[in-house]
MIDREN-77973 format. One record per residue: residue in one letter; x, y, z of N, C-alpha, C in turn. Coordinates in steps of 0.2 Angstrom, whole numbers, plus 5000, padded with zeros to 4 digits. Atoms other than C-alpha are relative to their C-alpha. Example, Ala and Ser with C-alpha at 12.3 -4.5 7.8 and 13.67 -1.06 7.14 Angstrom:
REM residues 2
 res  nxx  nyy  nzz caxx cayy cazz  cxx  cyy  czz
   A 5004 4994 5000 5062 4978 5039 5004 5006 5000
   S 4996 4994 4999 5068 4995 5036 4996 5005 5003
This chain:
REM residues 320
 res  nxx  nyy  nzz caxx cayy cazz  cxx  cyy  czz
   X 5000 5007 5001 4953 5150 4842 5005 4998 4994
   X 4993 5005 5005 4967 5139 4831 4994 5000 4996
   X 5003 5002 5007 4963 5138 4812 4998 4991 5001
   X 5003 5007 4999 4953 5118 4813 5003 4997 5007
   X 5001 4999 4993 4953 5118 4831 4990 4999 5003
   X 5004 5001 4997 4939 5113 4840 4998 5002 5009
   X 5001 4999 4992 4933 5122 4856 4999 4997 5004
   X 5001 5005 4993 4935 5112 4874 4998 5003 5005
   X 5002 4998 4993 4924 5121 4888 5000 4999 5004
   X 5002 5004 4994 4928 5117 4904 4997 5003 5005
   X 5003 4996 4995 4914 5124 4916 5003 4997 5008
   X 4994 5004 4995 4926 5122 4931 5004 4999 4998
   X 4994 5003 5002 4940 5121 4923 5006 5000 5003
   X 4995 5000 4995 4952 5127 4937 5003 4996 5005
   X 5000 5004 4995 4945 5114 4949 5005 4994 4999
   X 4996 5007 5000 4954 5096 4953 5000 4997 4994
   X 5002 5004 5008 4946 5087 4937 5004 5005 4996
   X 4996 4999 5009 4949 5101 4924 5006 5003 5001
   X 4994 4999 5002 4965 5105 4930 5005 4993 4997
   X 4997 5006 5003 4971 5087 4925 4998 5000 4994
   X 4999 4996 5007 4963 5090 4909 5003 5002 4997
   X 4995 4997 5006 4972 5103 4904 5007 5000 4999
   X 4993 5000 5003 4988 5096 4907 4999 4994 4996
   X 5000 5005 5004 4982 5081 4899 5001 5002 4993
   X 5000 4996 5005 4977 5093 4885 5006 5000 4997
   X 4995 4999 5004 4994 5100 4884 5006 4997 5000
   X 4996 5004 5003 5005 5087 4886 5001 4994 4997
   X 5000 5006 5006 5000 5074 4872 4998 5003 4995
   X 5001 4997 5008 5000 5079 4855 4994 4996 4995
   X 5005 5003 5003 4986 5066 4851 4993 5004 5001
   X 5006 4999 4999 4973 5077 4859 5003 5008 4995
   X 4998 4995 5003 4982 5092 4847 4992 5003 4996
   X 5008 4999 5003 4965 5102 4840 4995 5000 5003
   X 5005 4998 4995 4956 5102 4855 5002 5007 5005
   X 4997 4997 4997 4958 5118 4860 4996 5004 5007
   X 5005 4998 4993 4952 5122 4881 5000 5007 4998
   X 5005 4993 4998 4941 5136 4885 5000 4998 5008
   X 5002 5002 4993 4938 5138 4904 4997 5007 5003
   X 5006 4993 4995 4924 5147 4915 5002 4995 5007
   X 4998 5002 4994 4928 5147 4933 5001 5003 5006
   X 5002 4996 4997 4922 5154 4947 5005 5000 5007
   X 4996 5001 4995 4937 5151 4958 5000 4997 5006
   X 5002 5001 4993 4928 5146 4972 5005 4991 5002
   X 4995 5008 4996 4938 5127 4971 5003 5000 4995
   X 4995 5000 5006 4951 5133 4959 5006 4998 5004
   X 4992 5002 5000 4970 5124 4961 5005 5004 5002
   X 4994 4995 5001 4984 5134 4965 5003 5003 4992
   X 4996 5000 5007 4992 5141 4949 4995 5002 4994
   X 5006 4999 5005 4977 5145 4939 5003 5005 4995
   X 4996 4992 5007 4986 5163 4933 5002 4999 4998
   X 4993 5001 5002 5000 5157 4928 4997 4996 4992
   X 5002 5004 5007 4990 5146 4915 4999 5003 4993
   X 5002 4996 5007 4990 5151 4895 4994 4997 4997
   X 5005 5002 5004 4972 5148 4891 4994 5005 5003
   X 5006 4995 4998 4956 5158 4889 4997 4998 5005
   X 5005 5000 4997 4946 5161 4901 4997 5005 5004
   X 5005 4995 4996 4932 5168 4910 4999 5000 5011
   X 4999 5002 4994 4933 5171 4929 4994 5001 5002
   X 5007 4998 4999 4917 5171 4936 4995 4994 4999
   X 5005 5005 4999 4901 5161 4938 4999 4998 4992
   X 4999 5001 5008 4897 5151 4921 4992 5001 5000
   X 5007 4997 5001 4879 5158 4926 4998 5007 4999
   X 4998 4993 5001 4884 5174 4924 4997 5002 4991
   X 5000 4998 5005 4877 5184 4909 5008 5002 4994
   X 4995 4998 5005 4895 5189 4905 5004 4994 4999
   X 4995 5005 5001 4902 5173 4906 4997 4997 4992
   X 5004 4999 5005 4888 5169 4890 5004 5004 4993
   X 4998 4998 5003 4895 5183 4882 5008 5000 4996
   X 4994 5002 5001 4914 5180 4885 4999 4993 4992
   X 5002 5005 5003 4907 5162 4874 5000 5003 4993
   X 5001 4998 5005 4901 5172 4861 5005 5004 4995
   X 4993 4998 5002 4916 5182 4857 5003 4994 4997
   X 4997 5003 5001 4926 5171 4859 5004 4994 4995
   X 5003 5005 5003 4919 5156 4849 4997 5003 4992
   X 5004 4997 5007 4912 5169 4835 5001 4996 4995
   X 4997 5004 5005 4922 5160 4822 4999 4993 4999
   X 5003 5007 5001 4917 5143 4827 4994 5000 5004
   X 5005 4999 4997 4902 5146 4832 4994 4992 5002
   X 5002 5006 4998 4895 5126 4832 5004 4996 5002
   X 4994 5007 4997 4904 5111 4836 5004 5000 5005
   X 4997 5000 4992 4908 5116 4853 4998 4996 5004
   X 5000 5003 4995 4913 5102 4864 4999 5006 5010
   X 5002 4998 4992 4905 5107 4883 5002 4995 5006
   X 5000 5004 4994 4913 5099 4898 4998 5003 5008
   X 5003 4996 4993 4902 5103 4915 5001 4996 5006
   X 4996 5002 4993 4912 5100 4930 4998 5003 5009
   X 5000 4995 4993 4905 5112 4943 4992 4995 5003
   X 5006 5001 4996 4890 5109 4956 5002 4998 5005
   X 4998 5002 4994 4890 5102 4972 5002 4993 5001
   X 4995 5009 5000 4901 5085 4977 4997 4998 5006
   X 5000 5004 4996 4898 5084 4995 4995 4997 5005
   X 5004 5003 4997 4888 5071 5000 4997 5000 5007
   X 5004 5000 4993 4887 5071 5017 4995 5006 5002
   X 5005 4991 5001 4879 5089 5015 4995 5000 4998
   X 5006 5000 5003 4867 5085 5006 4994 4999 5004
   X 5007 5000 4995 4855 5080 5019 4999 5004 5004
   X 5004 4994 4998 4854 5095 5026 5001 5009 4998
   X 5001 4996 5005 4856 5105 5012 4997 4999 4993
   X 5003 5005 5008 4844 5096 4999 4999 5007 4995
   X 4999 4998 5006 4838 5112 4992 5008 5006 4995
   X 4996 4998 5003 4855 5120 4989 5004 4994 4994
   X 4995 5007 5005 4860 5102 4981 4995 5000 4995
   X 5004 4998 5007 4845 5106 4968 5001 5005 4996
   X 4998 4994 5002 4849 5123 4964 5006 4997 4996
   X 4992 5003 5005 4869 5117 4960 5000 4996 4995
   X 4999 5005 5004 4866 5102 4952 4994 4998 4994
   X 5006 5000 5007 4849 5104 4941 4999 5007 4999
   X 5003 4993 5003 4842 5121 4940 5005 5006 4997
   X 4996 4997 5001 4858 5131 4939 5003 4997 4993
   X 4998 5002 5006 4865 5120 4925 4995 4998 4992
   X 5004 5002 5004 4848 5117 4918 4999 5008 4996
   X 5001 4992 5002 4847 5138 4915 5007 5000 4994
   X 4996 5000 5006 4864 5136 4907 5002 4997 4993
   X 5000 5001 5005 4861 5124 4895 4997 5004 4994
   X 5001 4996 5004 4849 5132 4888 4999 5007 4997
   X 4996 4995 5002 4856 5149 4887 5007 5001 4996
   X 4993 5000 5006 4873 5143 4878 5001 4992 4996
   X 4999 5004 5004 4871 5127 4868 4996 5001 4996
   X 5003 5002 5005 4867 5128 4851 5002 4994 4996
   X 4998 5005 5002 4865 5117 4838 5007 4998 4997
   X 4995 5004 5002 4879 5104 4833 5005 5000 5006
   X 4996 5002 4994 4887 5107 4851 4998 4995 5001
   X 5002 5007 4992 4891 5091 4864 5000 5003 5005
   X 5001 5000 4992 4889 5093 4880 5002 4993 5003
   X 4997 5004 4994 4899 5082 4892 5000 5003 5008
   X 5000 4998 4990 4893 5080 4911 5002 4995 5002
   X 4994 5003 4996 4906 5074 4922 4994 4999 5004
   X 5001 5002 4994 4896 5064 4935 5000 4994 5004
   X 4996 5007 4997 4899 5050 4948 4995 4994 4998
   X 4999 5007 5002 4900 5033 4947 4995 4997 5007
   X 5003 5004 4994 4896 5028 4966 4994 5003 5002
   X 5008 4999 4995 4883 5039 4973 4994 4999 4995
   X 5006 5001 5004 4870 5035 4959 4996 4994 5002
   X 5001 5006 4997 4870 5017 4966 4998 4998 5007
   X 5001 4999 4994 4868 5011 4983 5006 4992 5002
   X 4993 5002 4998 4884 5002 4984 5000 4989 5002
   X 5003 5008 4998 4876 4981 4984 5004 4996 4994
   X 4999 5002 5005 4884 4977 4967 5004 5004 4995
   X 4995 4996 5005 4896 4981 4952 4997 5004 4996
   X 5002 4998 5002 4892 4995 4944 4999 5002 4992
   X 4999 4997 5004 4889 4998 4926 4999 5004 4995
   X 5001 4995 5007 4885 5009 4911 4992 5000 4999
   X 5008 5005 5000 4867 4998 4911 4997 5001 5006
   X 5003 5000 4991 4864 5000 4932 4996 5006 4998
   X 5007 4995 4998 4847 5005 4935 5001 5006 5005
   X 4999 4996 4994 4848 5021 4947 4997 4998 5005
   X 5005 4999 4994 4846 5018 4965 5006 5001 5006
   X 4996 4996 4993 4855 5032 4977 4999 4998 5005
   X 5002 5001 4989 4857 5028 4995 4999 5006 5003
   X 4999 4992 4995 4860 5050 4998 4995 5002 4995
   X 5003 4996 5005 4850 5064 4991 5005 5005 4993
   X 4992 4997 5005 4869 5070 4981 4998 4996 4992
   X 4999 5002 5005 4865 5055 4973 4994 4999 4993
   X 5007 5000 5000 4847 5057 4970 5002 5007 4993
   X 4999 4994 5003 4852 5075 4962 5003 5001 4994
   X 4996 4999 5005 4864 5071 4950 4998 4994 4996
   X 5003 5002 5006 4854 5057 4943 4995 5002 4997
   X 5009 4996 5006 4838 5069 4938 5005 5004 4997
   X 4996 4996 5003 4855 5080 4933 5001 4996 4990
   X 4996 5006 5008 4860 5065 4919 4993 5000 4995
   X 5006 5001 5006 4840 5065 4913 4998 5007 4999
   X 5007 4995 5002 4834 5081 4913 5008 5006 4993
   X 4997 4996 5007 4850 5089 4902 5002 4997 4997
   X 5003 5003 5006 4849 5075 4892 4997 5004 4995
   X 5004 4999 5003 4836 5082 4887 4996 5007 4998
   X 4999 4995 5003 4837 5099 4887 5005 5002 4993
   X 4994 4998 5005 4854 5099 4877 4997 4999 4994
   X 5001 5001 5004 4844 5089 4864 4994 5002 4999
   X 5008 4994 5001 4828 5104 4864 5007 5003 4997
   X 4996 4995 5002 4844 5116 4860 5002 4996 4994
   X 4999 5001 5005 4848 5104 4845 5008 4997 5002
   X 4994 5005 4997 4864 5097 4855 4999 4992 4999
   X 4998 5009 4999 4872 5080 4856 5003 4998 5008
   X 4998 4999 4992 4875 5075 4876 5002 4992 4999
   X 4997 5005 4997 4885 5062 4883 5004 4999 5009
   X 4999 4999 4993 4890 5058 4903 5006 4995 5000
   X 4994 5006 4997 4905 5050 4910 5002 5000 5009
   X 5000 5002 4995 4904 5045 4926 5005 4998 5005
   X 4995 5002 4998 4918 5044 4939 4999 4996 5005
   X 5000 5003 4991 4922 5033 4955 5004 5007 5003
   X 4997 4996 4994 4932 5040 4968 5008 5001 4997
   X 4993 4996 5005 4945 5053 4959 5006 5002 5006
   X 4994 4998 4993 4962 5056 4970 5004 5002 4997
   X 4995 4998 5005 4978 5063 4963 5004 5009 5000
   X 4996 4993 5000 4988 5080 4959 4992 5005 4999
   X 5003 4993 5000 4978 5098 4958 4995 5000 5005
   X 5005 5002 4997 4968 5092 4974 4999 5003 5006
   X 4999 4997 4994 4973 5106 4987 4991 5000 5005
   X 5006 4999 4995 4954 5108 4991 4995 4995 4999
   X 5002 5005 4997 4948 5090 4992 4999 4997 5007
   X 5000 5003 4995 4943 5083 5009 4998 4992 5002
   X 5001 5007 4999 4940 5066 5004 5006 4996 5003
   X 4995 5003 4996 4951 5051 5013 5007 5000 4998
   X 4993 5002 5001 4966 5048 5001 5003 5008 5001
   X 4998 4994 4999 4969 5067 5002 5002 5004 5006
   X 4998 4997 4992 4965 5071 5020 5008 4995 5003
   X 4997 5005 4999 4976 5055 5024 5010 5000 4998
   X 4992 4999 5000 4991 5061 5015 5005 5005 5003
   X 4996 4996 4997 4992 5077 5021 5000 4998 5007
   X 4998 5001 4992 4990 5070 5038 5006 4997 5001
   X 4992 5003 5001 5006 5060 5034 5003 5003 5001
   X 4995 4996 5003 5016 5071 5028 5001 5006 5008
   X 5001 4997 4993 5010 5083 5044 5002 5000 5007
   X 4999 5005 4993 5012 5070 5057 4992 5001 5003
   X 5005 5000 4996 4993 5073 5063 4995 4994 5000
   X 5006 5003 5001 4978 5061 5067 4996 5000 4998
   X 5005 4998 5003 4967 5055 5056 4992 4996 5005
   X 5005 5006 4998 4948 5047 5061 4997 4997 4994
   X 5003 5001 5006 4941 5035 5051 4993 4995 5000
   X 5011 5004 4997 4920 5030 5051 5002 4995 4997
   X 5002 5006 5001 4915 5015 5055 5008 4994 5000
   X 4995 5005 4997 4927 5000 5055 5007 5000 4993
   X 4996 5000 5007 4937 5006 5038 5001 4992 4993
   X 5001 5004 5005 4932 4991 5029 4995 5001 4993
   X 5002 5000 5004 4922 4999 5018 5004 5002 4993
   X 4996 5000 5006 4929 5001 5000 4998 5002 4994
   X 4999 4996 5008 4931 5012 4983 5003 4997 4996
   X 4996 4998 5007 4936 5013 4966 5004 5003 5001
   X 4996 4993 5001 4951 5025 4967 5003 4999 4994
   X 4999 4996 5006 4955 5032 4950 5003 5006 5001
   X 4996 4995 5002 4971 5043 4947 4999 5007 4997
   X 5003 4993 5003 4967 5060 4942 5003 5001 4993
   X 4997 4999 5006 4978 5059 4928 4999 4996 4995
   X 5004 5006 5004 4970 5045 4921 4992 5000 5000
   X 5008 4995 4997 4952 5055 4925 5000 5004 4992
   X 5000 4996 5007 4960 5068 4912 4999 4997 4994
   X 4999 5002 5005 4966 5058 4900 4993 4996 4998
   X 5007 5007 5000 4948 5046 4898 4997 5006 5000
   X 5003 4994 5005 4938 5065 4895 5002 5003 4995
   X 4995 4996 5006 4950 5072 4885 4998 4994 4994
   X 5001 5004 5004 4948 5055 4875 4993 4999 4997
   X 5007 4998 5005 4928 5058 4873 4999 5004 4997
   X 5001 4992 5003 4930 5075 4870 5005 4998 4991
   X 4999 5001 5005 4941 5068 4855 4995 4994 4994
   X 5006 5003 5004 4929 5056 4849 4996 5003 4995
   X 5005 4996 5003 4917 5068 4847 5001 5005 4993
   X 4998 4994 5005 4926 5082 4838 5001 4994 4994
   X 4997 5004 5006 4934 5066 4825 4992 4997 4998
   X 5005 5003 5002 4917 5061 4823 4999 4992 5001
   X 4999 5007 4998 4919 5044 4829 4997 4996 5006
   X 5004 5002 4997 4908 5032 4835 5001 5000 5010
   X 4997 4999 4991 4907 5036 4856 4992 4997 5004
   X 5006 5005 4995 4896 5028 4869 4998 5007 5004
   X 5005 4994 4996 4883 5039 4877 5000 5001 5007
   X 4998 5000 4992 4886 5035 4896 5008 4996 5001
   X 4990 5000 4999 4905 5032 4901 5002 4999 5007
   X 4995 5002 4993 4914 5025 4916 5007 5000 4999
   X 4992 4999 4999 4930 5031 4924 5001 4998 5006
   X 4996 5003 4993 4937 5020 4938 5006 4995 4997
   X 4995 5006 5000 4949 5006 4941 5000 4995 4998
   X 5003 5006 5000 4938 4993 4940 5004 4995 5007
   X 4995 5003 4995 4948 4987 4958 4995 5005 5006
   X 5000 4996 4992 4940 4991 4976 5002 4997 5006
   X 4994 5001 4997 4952 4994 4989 4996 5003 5007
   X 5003 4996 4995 4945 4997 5007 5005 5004 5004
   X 4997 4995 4996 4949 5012 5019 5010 4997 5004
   X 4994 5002 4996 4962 5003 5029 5007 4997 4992
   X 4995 5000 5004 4971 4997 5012 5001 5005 4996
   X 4997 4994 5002 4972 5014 5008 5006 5004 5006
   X 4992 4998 4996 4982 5018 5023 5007 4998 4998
   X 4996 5004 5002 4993 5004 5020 5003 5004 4995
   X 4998 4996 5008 4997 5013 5003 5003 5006 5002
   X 4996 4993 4996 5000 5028 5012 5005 5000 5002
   X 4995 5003 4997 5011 5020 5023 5006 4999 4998
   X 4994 5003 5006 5019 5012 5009 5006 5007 4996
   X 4998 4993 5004 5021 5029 4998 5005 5004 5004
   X 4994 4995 4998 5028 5039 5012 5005 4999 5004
   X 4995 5005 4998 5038 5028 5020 4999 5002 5010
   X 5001 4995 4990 5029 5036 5040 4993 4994 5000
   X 5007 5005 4997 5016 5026 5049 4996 5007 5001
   X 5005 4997 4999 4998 5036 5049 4997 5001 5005
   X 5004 4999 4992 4990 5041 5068 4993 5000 4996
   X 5007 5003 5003 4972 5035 5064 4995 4998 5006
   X 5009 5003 4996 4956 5033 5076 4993 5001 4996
   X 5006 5003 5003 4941 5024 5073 4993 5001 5003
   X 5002 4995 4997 4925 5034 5077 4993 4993 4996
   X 5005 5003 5003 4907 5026 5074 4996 5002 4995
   X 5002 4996 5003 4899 5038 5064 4994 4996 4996
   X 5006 5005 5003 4883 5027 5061 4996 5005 4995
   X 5004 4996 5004 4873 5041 5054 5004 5000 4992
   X 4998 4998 5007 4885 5046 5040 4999 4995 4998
   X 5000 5006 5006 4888 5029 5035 4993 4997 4998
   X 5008 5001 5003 4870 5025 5034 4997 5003 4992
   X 5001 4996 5007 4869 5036 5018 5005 4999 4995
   X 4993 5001 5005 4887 5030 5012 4998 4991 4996
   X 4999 5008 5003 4887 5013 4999 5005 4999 5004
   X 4993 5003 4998 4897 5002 5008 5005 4996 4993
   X 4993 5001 5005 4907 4997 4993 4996 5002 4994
   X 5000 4999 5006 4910 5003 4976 5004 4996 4995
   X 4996 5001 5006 4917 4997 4961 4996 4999 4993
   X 5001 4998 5007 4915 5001 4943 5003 4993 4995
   X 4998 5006 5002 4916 4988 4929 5005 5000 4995
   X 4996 5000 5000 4931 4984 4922 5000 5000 4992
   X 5001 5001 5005 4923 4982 4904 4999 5006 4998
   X 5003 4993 5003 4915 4998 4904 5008 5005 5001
   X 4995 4994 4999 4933 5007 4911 5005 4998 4994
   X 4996 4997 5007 4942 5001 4896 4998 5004 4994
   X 5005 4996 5006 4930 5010 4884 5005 5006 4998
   X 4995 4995 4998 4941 5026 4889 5009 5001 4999
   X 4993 4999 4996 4955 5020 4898 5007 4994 4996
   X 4997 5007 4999 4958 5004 4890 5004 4995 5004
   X 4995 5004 4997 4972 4994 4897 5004 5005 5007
   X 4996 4996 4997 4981 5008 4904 4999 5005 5006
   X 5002 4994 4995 4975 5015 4923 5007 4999 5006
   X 4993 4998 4997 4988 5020 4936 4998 4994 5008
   X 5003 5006 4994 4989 5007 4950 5001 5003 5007
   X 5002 4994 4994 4985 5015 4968 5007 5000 5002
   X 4993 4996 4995 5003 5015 4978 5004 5004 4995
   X 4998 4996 5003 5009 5023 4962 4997 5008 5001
   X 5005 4996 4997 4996 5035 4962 5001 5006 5005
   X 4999 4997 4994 4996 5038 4980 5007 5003 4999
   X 4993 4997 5000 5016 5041 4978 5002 5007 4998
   X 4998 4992 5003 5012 5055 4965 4997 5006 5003
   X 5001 4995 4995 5000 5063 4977 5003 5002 5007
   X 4994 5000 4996 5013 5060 4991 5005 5007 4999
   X 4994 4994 5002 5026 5071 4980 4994 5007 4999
   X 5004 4994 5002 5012 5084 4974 5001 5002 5008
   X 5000 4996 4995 5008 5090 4993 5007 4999 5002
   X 4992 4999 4998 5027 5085 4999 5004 5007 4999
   X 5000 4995 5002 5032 5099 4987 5008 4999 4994
């Protein structure tokens, strides 16, 4: 570890999030001193993972040797480790007929890790969403009472209280930041709509889209995902006042059909699209998202990427 460096764990570091991270990391000088760690069990690693110059541990971060790797590692700075936890389970539609695997991933699994590797004066930062907590009837903020419409969303709100509260038994500092609907480069093994929909472009194949495609997201840049953890995670290490819950979106919801459009726009090909009923799924889906536009400059301030741009950079990412 760098002489007055500060360790940045990213549990998942390979995945879509912490690979935007750590280019965020390495290419601004302002986060200079936060230096990434990543545990990463490659299961939804990026392409190009190898190639990257930064420690890490390949393997589960439930692994006693992943534990160990930390303790090496970190000898030298043994407290003031920033913890960002990116792994568990995402997909919602799964959840309902996989509840208990969506409790293992997203509570027990990381509730065992807390308290096997946070000591005192560490943070802990958990990446969790913005939309499934809700149930999609109103703007969401920082302040919103929880109420899931899925069991995803159910999961990852007893995940926001119960390692609260563990980190702070281990003598930690915890803090969460909450995303909307993330899109953007490192995204090969996403199957959400802006992703499936570009590659279907780029392809020439048909996509289907549930329900009458009126319903509508936050979509939030990837690159402006990194940049807005990378900037709690520097809070923290400067010692500088940071807000305990966190939202990362646009503050803008755009519906399914004006994300084609965007597509359309990007790649300059019209999109083959059918519209299927899919009552069951969307019964569990908030029909609109949006995050508040107060809470995302906290972060982001002024500065989020605005979607046909966006789209465009994910356009060129899978184009090549």
């Amino acid at each position: 570890m760098m002489i007055n460096s500060t360790a940045m764990i990213l549990i998942g570091g390979f995945g879509f999030v912490g690979r935007n991270i750590l280019e965020v990391l390495d290419g601004s000088p302002e986060f200079a001193g936060l230096s990434p760690v990543v545990i990463d069990d490659l299961s939804n690693a990026a392409p190009g993972d190898a190639d990257l110059d930064v420690p890490a541990y390949r393997g589960g971060y439930e692994d006693a040797a992943a534990l160990s790797f930390l303790d090496d590692l970190c000898a030298d700075t043994p407290t003031g480790r920033i913890f960002v936890f990116l792994a568990g389970e995402t997909r919602v539609a799964e959840s309902k007929d996989r509840p208990l695997d969506f409790i293992e991933a997203n509570i027990t699994q990381p509730s065992t890790f807390v308290l096997n590797a946070i000591r005192p004066g560490d943070h802990f930062i958990l990446i969790s969403t913005a939309g499934a907590l809700f149930d999609g009837t109103f703007e969401v903020r920082t302040t919103s009472a929880y109420c899931p419409k899925n069991f995803y969303g159910a999961t990852k709100a007893a995940e926001e209280m119960i390692l609260e509260k563990l980190v702070e038994l281990r003598g930690g500092t915890f803090s969460v930041v909450r995303m909307t609907n993330v899109y953007g480069r490192h995204s090969d093994n996403k199957k959400s709509a802006i992703h499936a929909f570009t590659r279907a472009v780029i392809e020439g194949r048909q996509v289907f889209i549930n329900g009458d495609g009126g319903q509508s997201r936050d979509f939030i840049y990837a690159g402006d995902i990194g940049r807005g953890i990378a900037t709690q995670a520097k809070r923290v290490r400067d010692g500088v006042k940071y807000h305990k819950v966190n939202m990362l979106g646009a503050g803008v919801s755009t519906s399914l059909m004006d994300v084609v459009a965007a597509i359309e726009e990007a790649s300059g090909k019209t999109l083959a699209y059918e519209k299927i009923p899919a009552e069951d799924l969307l019964k569990t889906e908030p029909r609109d998202v949006i995050a508040s536009k107060e809470d995302v400059r906290v972060l982001l301030g002024e500065g989020t990427t605005p979607l046909v741009d966006g789209i465009r950079k994910t356009y060129d990412y899978y184009a090549g």
